[in-house]
Chimera marker file (.cmm) of the C-alpha trace (Angstrom):
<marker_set name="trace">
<marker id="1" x="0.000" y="0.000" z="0.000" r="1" g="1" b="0" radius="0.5"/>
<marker id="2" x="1.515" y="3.524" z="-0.792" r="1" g="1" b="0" radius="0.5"/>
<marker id="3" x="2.001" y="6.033" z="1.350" r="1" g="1" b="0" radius="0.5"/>
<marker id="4" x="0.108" y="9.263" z="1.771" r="1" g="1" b="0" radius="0.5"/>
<marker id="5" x="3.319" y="11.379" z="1.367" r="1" g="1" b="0" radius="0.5"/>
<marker id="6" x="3.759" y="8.615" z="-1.697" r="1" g="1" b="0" radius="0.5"/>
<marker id="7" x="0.156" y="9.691" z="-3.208" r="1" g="1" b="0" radius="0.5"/>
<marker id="8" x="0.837" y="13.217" z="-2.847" r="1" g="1" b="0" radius="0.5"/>
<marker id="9" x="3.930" y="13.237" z="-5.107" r="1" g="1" b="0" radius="0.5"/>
<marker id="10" x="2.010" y="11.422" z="-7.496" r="1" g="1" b="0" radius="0.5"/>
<marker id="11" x="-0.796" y="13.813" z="-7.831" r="1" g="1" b="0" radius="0.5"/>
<marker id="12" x="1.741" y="16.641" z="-7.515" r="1" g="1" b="0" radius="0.5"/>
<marker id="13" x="3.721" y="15.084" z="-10.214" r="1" g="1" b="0" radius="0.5"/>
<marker id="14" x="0.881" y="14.554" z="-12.306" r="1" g="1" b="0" radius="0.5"/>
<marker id="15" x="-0.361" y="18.166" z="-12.334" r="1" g="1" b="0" radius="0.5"/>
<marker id="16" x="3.024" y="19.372" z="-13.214" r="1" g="1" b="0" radius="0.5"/>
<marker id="17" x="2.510" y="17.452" z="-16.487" r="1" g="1" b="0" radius="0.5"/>
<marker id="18" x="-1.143" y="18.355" z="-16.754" r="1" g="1" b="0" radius="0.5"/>
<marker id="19" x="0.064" y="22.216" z="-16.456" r="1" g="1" b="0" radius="0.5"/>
<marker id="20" x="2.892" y="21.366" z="-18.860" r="1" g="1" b="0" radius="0.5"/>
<marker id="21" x="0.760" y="19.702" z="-21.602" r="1" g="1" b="0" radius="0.5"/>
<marker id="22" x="-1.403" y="23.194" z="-21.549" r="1" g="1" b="0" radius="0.5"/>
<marker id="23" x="2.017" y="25.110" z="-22.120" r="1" g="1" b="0" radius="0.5"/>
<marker id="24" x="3.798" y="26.208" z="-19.002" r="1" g="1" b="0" radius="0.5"/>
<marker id="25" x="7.149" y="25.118" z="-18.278" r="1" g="1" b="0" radius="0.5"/>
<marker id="26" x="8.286" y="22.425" z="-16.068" r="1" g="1" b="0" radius="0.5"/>
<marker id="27" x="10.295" y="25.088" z="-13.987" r="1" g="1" b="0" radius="0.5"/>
<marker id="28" x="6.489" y="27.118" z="-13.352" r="1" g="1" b="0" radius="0.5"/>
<marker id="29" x="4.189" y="24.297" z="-13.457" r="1" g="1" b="0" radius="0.5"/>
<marker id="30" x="6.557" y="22.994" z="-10.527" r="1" g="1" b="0" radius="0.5"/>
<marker id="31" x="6.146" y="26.662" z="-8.729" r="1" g="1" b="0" radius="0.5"/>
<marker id="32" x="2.718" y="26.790" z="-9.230" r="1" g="1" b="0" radius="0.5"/>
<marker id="33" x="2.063" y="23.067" z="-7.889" r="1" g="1" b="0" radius="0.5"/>
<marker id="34" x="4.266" y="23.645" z="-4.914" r="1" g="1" b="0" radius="0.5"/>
<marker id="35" x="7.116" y="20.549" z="-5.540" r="1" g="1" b="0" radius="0.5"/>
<marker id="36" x="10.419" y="21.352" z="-6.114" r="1" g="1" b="0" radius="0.5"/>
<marker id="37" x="11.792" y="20.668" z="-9.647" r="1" g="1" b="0" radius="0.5"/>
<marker id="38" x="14.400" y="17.992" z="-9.021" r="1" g="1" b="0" radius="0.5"/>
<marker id="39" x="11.739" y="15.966" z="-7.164" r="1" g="1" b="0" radius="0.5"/>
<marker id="40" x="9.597" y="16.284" z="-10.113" r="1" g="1" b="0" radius="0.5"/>
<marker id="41" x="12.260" y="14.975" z="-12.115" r="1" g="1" b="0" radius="0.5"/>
<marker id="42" x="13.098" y="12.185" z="-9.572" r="1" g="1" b="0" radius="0.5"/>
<marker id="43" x="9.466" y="11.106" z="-9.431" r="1" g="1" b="0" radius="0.5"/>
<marker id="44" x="9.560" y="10.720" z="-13.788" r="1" g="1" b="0" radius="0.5"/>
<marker id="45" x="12.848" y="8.445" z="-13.788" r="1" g="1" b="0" radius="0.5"/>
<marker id="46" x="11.391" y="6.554" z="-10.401" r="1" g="1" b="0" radius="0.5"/>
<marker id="47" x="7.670" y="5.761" z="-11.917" r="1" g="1" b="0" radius="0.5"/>
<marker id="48" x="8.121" y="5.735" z="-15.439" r="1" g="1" b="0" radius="0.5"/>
<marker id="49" x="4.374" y="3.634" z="-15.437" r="1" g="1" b="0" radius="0.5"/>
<marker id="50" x="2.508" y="6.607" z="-14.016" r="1" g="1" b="0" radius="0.5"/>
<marker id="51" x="3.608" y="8.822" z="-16.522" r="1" g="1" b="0" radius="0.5"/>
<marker id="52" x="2.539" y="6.269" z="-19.211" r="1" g="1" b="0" radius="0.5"/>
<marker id="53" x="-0.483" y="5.951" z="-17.536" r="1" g="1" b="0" radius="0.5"/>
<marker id="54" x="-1.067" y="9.979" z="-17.618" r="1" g="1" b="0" radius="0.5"/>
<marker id="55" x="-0.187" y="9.480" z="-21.359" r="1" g="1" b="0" radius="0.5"/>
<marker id="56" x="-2.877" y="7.354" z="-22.261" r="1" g="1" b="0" radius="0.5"/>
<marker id="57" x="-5.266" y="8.638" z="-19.581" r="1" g="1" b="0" radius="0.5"/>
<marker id="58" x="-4.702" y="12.373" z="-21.764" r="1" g="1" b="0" radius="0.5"/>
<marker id="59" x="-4.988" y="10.482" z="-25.124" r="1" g="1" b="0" radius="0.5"/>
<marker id="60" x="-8.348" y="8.903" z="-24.055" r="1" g="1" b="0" radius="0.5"/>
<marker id="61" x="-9.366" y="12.435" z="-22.789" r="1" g="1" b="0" radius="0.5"/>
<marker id="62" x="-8.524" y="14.064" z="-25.885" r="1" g="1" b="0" radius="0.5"/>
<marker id="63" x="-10.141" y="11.694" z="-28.265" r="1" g="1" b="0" radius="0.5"/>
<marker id="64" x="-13.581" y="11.576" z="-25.912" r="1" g="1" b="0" radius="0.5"/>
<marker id="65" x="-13.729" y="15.348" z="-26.288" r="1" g="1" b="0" radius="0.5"/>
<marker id="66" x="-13.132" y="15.403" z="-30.113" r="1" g="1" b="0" radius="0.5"/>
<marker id="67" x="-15.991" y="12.834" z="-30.564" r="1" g="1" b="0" radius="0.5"/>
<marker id="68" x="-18.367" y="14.364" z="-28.034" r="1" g="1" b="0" radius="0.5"/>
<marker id="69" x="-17.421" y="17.760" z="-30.304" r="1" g="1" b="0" radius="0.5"/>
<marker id="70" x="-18.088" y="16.081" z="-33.163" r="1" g="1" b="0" radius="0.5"/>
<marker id="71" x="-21.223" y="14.398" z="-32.242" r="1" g="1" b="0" radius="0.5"/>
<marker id="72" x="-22.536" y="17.471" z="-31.185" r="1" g="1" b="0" radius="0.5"/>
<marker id="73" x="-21.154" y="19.373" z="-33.567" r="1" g="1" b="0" radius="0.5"/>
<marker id="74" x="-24.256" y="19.610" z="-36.348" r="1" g="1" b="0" radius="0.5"/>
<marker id="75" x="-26.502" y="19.485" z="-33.734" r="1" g="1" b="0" radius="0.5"/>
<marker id="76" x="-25.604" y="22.600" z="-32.116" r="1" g="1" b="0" radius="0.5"/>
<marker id="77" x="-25.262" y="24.051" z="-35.782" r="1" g="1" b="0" radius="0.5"/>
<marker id="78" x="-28.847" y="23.245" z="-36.679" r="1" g="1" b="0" radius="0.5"/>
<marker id="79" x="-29.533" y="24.934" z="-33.171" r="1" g="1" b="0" radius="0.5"/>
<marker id="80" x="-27.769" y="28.110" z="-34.293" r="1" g="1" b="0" radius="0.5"/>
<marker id="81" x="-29.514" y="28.056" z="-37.852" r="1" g="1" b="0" radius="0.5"/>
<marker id="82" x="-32.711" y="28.103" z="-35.940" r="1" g="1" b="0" radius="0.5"/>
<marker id="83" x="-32.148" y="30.899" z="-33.478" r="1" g="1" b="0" radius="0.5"/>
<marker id="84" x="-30.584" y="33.031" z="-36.372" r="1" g="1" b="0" radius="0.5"/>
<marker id="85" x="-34.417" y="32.611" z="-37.220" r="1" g="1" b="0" radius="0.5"/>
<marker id="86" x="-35.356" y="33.948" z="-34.081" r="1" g="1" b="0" radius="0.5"/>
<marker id="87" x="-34.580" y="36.909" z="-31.971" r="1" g="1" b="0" radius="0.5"/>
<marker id="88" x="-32.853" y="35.012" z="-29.141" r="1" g="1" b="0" radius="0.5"/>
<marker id="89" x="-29.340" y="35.679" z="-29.962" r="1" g="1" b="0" radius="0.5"/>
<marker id="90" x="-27.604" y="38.116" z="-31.653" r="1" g="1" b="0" radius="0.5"/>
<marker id="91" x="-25.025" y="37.349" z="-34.525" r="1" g="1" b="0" radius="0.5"/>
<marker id="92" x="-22.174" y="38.245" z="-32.951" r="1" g="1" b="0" radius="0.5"/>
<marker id="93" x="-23.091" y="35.513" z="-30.398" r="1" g="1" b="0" radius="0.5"/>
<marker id="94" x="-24.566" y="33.094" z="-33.155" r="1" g="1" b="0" radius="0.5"/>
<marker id="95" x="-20.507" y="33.477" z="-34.844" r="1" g="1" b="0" radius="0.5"/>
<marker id="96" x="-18.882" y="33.774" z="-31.382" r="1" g="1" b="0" radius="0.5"/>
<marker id="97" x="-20.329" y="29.891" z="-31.019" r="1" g="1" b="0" radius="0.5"/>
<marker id="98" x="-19.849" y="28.908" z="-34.539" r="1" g="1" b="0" radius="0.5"/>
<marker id="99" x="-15.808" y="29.948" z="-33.828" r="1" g="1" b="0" radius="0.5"/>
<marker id="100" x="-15.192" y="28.508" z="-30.782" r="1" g="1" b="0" radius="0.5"/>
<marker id="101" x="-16.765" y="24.650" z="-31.629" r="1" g="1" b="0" radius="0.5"/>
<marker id="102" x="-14.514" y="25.033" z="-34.747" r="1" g="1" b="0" radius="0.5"/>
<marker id="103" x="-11.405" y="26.465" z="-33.088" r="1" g="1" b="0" radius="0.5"/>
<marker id="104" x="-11.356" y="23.801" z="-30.632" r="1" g="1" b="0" radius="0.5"/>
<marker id="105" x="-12.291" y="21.302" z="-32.796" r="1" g="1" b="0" radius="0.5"/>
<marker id="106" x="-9.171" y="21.980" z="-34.706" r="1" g="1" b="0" radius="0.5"/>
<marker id="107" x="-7.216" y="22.290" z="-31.621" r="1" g="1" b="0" radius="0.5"/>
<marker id="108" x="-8.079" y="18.451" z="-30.239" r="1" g="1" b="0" radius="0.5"/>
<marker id="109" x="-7.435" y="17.145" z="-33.600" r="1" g="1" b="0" radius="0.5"/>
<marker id="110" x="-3.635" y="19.128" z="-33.848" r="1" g="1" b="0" radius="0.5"/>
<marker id="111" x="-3.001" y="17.817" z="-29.786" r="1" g="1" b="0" radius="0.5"/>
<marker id="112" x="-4.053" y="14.211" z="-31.576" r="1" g="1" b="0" radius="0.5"/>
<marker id="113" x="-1.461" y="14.920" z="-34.538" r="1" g="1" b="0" radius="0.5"/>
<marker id="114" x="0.968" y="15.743" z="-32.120" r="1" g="1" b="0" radius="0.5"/>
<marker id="115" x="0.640" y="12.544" z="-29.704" r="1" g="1" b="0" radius="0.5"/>
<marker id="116" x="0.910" y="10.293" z="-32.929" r="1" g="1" b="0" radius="0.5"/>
<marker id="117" x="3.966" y="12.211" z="-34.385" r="1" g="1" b="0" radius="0.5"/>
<marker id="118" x="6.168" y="12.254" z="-31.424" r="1" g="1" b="0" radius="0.5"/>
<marker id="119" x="8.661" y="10.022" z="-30.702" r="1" g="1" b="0" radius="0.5"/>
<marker id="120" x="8.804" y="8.622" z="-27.132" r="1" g="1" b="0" radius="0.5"/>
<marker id="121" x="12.414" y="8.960" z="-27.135" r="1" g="1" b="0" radius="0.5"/>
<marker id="122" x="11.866" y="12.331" z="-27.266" r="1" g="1" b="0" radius="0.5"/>
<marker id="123" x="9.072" y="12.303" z="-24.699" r="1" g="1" b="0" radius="0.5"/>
<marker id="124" x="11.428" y="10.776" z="-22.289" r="1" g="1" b="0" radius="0.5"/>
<marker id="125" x="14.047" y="13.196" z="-22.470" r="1" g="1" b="0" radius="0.5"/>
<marker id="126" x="11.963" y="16.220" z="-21.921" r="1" g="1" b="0" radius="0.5"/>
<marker id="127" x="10.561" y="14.796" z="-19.334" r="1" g="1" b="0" radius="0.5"/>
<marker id="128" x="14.589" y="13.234" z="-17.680" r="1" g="1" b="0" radius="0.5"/>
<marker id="129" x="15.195" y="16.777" z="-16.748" r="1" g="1" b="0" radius="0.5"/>
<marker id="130" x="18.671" y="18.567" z="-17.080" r="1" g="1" b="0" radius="0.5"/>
<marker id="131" x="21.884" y="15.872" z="-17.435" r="1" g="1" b="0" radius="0.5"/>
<marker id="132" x="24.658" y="16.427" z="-15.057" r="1" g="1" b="0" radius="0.5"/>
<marker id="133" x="28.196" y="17.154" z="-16.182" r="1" g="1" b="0" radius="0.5"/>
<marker id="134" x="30.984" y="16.371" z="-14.949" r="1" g="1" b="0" radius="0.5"/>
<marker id="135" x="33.479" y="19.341" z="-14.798" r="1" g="1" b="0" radius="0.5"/>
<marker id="136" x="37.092" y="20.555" z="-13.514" r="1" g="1" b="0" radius="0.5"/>
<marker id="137" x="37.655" y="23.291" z="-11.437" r="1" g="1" b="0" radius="0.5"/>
<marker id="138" x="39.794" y="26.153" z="-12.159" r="1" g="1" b="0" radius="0.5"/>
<marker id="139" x="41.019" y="25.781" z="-8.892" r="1" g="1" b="0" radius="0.5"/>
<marker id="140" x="41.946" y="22.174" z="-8.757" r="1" g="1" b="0" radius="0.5"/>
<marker id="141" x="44.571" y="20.853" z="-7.014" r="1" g="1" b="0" radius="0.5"/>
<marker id="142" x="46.357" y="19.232" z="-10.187" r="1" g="1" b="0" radius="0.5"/>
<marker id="143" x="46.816" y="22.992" z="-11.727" r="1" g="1" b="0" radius="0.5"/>
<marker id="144" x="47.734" y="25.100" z="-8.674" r="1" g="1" b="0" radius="0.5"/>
<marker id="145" x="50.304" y="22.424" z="-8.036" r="1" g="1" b="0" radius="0.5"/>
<marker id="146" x="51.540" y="23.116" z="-11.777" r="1" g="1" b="0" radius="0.5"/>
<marker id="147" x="51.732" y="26.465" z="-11.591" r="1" g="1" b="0" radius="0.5"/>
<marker id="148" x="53.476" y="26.962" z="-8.995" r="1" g="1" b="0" radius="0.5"/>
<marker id="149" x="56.479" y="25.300" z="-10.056" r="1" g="1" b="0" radius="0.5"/>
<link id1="1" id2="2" r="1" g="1" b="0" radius="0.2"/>
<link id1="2" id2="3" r="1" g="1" b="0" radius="0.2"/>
<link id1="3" id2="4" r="1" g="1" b="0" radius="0.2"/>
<link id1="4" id2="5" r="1" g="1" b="0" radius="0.2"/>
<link id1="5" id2="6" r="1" g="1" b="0" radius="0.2"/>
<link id1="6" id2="7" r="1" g="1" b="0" radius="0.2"/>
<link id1="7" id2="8" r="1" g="1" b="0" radius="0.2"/>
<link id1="8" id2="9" r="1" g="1" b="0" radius="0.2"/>
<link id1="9" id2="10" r="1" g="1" b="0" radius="0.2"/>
<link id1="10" id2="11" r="1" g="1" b="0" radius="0.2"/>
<link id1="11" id2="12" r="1" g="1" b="0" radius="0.2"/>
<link id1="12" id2="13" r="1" g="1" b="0" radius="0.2"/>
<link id1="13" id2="14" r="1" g="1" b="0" radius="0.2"/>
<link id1="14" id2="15" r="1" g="1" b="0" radius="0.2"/>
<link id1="15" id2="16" r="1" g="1" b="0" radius="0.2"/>
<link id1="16" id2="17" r="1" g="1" b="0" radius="0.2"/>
<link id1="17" id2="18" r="1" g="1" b="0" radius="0.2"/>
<link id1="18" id2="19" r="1" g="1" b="0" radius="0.2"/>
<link id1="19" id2="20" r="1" g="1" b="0" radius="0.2"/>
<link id1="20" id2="21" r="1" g="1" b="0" radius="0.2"/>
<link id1="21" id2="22" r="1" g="1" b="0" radius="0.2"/>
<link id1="22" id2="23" r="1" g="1" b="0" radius="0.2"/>
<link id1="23" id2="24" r="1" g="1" b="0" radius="0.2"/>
<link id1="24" id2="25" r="1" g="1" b="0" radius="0.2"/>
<link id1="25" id2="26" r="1" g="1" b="0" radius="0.2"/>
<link id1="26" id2="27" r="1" g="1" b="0" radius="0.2"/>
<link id1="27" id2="28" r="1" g="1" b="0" radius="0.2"/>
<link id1="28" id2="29" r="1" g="1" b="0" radius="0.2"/>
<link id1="29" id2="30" r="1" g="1" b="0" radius="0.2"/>
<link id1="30" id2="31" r="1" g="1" b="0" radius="0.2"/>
<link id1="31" id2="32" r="1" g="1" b="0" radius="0.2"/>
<link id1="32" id2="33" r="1" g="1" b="0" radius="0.2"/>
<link id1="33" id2="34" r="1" g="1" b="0" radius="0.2"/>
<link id1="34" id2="35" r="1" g="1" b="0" radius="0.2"/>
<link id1="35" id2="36" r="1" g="1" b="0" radius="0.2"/>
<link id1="36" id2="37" r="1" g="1" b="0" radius="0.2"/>
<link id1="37" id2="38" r="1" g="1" b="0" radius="0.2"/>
<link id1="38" id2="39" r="1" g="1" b="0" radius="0.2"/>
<link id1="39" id2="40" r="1" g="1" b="0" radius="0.2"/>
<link id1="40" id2="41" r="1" g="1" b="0" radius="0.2"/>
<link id1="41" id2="42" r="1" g="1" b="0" radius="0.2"/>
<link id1="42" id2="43" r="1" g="1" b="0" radius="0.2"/>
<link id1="43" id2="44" r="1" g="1" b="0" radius="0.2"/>
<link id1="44" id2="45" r="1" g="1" b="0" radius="0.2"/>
<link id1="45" id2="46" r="1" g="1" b="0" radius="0.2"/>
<link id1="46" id2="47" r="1" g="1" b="0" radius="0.2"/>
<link id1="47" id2="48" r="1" g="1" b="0" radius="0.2"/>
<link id1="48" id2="49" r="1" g="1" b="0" radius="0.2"/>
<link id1="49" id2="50" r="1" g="1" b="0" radius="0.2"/>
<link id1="50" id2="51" r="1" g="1" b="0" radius="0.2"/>
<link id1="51" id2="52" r="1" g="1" b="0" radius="0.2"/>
<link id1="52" id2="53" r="1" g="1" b="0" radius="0.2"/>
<link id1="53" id2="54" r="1" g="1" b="0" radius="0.2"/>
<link id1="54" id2="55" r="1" g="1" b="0" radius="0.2"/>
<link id1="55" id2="56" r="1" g="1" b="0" radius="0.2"/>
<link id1="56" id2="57" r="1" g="1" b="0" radius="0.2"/>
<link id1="57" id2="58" r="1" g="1" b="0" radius="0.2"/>
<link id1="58" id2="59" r="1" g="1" b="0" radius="0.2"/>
<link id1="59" id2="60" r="1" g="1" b="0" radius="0.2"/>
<link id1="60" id2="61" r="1" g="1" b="0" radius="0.2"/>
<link id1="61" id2="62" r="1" g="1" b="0" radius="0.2"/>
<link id1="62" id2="63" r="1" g="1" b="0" radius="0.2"/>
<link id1="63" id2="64" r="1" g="1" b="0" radius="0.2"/>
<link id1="64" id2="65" r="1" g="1" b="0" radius="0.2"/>
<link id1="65" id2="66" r="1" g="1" b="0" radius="0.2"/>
<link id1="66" id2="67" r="1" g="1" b="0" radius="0.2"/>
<link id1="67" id2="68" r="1" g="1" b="0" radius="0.2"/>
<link id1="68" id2="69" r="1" g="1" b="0" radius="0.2"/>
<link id1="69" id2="70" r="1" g="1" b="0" radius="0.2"/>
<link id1="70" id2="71" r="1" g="1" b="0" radius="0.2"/>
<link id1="71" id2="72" r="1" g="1" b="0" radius="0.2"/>
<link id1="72" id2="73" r="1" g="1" b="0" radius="0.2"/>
<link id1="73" id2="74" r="1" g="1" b="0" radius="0.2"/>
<link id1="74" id2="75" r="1" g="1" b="0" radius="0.2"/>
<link id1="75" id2="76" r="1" g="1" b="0" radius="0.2"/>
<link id1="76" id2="77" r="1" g="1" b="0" radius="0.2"/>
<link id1="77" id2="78" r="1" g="1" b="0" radius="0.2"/>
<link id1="78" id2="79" r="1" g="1" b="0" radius="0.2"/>
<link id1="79" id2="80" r="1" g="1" b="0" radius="0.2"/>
<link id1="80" id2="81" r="1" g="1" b="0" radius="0.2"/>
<link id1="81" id2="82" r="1" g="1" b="0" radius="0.2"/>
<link id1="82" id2="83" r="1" g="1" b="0" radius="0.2"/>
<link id1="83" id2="84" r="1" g="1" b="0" radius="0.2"/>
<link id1="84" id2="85" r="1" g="1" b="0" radius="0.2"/>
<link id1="85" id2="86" r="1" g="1" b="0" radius="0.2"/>
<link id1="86" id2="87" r="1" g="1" b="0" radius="0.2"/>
<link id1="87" id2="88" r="1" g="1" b="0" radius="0.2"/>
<link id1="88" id2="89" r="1" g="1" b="0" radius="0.2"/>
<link id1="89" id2="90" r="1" g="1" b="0" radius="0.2"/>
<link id1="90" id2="91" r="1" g="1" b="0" radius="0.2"/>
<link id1="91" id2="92" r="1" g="1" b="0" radius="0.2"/>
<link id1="92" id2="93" r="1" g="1" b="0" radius="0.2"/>
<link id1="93" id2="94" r="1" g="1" b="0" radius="0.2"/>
<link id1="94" id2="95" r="1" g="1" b="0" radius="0.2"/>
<link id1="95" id2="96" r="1" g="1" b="0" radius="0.2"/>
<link id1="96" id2="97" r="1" g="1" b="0" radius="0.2"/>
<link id1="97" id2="98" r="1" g="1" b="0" radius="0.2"/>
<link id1="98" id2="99" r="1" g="1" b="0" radius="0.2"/>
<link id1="99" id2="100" r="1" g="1" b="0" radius="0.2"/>
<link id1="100" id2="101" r="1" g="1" b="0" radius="0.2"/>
<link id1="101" id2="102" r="1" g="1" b="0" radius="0.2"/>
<link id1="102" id2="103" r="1" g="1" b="0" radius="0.2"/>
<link id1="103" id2="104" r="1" g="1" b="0" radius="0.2"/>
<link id1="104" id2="105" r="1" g="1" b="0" radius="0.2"/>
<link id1="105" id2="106" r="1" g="1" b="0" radius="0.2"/>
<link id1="106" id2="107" r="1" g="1" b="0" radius="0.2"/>
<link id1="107" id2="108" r="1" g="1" b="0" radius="0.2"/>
<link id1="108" id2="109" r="1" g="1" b="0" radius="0.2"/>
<link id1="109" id2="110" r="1" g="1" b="0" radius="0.2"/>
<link id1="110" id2="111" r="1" g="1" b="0" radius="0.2"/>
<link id1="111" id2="112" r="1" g="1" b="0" radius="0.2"/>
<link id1="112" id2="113" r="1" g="1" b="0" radius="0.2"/>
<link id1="113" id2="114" r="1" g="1" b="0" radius="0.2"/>
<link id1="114" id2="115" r="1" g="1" b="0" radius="0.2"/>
<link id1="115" id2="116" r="1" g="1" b="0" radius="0.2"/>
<link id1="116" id2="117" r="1" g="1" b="0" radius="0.2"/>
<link id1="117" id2="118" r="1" g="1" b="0" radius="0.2"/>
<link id1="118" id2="119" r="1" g="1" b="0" radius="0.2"/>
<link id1="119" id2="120" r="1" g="1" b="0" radius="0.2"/>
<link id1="120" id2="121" r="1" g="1" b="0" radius="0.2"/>
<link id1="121" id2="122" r="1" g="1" b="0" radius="0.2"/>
<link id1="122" id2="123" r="1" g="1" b="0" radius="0.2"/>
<link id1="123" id2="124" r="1" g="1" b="0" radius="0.2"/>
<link id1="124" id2="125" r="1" g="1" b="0" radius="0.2"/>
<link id1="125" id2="126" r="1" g="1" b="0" radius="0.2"/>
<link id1="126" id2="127" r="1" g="1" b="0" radius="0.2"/>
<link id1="127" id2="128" r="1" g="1" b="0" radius="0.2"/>
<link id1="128" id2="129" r="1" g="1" b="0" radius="0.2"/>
<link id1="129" id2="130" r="1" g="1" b="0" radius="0.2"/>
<link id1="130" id2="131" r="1" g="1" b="0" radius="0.2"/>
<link id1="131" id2="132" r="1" g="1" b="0" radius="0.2"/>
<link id1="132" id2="133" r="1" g="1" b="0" radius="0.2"/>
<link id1="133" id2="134" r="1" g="1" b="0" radius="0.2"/>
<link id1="134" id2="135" r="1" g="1" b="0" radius="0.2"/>
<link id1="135" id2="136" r="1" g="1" b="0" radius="0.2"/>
<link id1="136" id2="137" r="1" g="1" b="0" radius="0.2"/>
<link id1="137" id2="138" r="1" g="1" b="0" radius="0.2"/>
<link id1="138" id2="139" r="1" g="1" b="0" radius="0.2"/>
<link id1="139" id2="140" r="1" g="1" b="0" radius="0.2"/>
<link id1="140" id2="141" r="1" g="1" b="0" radius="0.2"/>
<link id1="141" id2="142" r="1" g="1" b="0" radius="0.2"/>
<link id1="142" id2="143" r="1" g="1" b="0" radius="0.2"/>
<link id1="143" id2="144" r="1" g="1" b="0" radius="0.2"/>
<link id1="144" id2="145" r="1" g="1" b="0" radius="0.2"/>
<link id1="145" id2="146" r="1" g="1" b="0" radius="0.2"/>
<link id1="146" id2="147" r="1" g="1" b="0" radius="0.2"/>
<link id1="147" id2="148" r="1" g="1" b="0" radius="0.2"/>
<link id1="148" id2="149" r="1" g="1" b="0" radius="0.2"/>
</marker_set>
């Protein structure tokens, strides 16, 4: 059974990728979630399965909300047509409608484009985080010893 401090990590993890899919950065989705980034980052290379899970949960979430669009999407057209017959709305709101059921209609079907196109190689090393180098310092032993001979 997990822990509680385990299922908060989780979720906090999780909404750092939520908040990253919609186009923040790691570095201010983990700000705005409250988790610091290099646990973030620990959490991805510890439970690789949750994040596939969060994958496919978005996927499904993405393609329900494209067919519920399109489903709906002549219906609420026809509705439109018929109050353009009426006085209940205006045009501006008839258009206002008309643009946003398209605009996010297009939008779900790019995010779908996306998913399919990308490589999970490159998936996974967005989501690694920053790789550590190994360096020298300036002030190593190996060169003060060398210059001052």
């Amino acid at each position: 059974m997990a822990s509680i401090k385990h299922k908060i990590r989780t979720n906090q993890a999780l909404q750092v990728l939520q908040r990253s899919t919609d186009g923040s950065s790691i570095v201010d989705a983990c700000q705005d979630v409250g988790i610091a980034r290099s646990t973030f980052y620990y959490f991805v290379a510890t439970h690789p399965d949750a994040i596939a899970s969060y994958q496919a949960m978005e996927m499904v979430s993405t393609l329900e909300q494209l067919s519920i669009i399109l489903e709906n999407k002549l219906r609420i057209l026809e509705q439109v047509i018929q109050d353009a017959l009426s006085d209940k709305t205006t045009p501006r709101q008839r258009l206002a409608i008309i643009k946003y059921i398209t605009d996010r209609n297009d939008e779900l079907i790019e995010k779908l484009e996306l998913v399919r196109q990308s490589d999970p190689k490159d998936i996974e090393e967005i989501l690694s985080g920053p790789k550590l180098v190994l360096g020298q310092s300036r002030f190593s032993s190996s060169e003060s010893a060398a210059s001052s001979r």
